[in-house]
N, C-alpha and C positions, 0 to 999 in steps of 0.2 A: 440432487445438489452435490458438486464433486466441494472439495474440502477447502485448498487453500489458493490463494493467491497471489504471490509477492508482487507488487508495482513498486519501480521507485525509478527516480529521474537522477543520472548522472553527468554531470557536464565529461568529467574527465575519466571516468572509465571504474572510478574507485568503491563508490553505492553499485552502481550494477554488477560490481565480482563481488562483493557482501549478497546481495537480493539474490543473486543467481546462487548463492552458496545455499540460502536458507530456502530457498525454490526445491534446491534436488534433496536438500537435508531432510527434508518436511515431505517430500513427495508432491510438492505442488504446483502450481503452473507460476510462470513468469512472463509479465508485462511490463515492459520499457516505456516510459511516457518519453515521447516526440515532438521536435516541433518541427516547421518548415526554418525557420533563420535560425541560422549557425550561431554556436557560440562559442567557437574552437579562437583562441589567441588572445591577447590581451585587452583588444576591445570587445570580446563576448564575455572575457572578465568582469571588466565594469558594468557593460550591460546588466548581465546577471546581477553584481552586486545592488545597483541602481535598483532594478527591479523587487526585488528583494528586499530591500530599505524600505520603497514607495509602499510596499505587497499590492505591487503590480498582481493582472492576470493574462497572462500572454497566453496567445490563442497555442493549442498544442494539437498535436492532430488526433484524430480519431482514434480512441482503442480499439485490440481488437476480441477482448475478454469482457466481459458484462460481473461487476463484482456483486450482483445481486445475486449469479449461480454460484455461488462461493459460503461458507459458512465462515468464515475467515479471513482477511484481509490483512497481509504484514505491508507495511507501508516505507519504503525509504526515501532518505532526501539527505542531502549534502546539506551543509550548515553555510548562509554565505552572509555574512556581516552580520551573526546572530540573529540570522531567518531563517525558516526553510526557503529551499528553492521558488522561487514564481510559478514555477510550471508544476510543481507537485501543488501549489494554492488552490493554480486553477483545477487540477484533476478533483481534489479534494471538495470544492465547491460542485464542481459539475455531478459527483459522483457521492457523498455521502449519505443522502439518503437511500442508498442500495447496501449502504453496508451493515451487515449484521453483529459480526464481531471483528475487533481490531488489533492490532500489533504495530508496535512504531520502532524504527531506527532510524540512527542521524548519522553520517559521515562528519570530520571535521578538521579544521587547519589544528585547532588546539583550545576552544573552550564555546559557548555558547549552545552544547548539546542539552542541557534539560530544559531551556526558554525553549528551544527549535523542538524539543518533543512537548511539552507543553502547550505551544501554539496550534502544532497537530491538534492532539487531542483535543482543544477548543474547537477548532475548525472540523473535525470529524464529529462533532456529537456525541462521543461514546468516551466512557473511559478505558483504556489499551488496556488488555488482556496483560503484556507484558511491553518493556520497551529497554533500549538502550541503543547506548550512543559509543563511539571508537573514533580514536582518533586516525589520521589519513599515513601517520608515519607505522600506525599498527599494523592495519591494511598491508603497507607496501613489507613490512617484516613480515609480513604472516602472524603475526601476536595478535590478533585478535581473538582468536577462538575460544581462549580462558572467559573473554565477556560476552561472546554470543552464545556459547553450549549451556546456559542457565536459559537465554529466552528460548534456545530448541528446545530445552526438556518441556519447559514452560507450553510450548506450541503443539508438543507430541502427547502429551497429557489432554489438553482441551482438544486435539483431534481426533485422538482415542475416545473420547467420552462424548463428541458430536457422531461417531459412527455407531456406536454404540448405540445413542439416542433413535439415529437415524433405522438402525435396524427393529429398533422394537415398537419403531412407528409407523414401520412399512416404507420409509424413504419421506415421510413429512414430517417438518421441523416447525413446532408451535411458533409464531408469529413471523412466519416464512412464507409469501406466496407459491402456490403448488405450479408445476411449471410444465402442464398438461394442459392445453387448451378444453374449455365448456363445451360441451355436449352442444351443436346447435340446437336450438328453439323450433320446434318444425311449427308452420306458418298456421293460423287459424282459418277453419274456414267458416263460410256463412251459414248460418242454418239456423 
């Protein structure tokens, strides 16, 4: 089971240079949730908005990481009319029964980040390891890191003590499916 792995859906670029930060911080792998329709300009503005309001589930395309091989999940999502994004819903829906443990971050114009991390964790089933939210003017200064180096320590702590675990169980994590296929059944015969 490798360790972590950051998803988060960015319309404008700002979630994915957070996820991508705490992806190389953490040692972990990064996944971009995608869709087929654009949402680049002022009418994939509202769109998004809209969607988001509705908590639409717009089709996203296929990952290409399985978050069931992960002991860890950091999850990000832009804040868009105090929701998370539609297409992080639908990942979320499609995808939370694979997740073992969780982490959440929110991007944001300027307030609705604890309902948008709250809605997560409803929608994921677990409650987050750790989470936080930044605003989009932090981002663009670089001032954000004062509030994310608390969820890294927070990330590097539970990953140290899943390797840990993992080592002194030969690589199997209690209520973990093992991820070695069964011995075939050789076939009976008559007699």
């Amino acid at each position: 089971m490798r360790t972590c792995l950051v998803v988060c859906y960015s319309r404008t670029g700002l979630t994915a240079k957070v996820g991508q930060e705490i992806a190389n911080l953490c040692g972990g792998d990064f996944e971009l949730i995608r869709q087929e329709r654009s949402r680049a300009g002022p009418l994939g503005f509202l769109l998004s908005v809209m969607e988001s309001v509705l908590r639409k589930q717009p089709k996203i395309l296929p990952c290409t990481k399985d978050p069931a091989d992960y002991a860890l999940i950091v999850l990000g999502t832009p804040v868009w009319a105090g929701h998370m994004a539609a297409p992080m819903r639908t990942y979320l829906l499609h995808h939370r029964k694979s997740f073992y443990r969780v982490a959440l971050f929110c991007t944001m114009g300027s307030k609705g980040g604890v309902e948008t991390l709250n809605e997560m964790a409803a929608l994921c089933g677990k409650a987050p390891m750790a989470s936080v939210s930044m605003t989009d003017a932090e981002i663009q200064r670089n001032s954000y890191h004062n509030k994310l180096m608390p969820l890294l320590s927070r990330l590097r702590r539970l990953l140290k003590r899943c390797a840990e675990r993992r080592e002194r169980t030969n690589g199997f994590v209690p209520g973990r499916r093992r991820h070695h296929p069964r011995p075939p059944v050789p076939p009976q015969t008559g007699g």
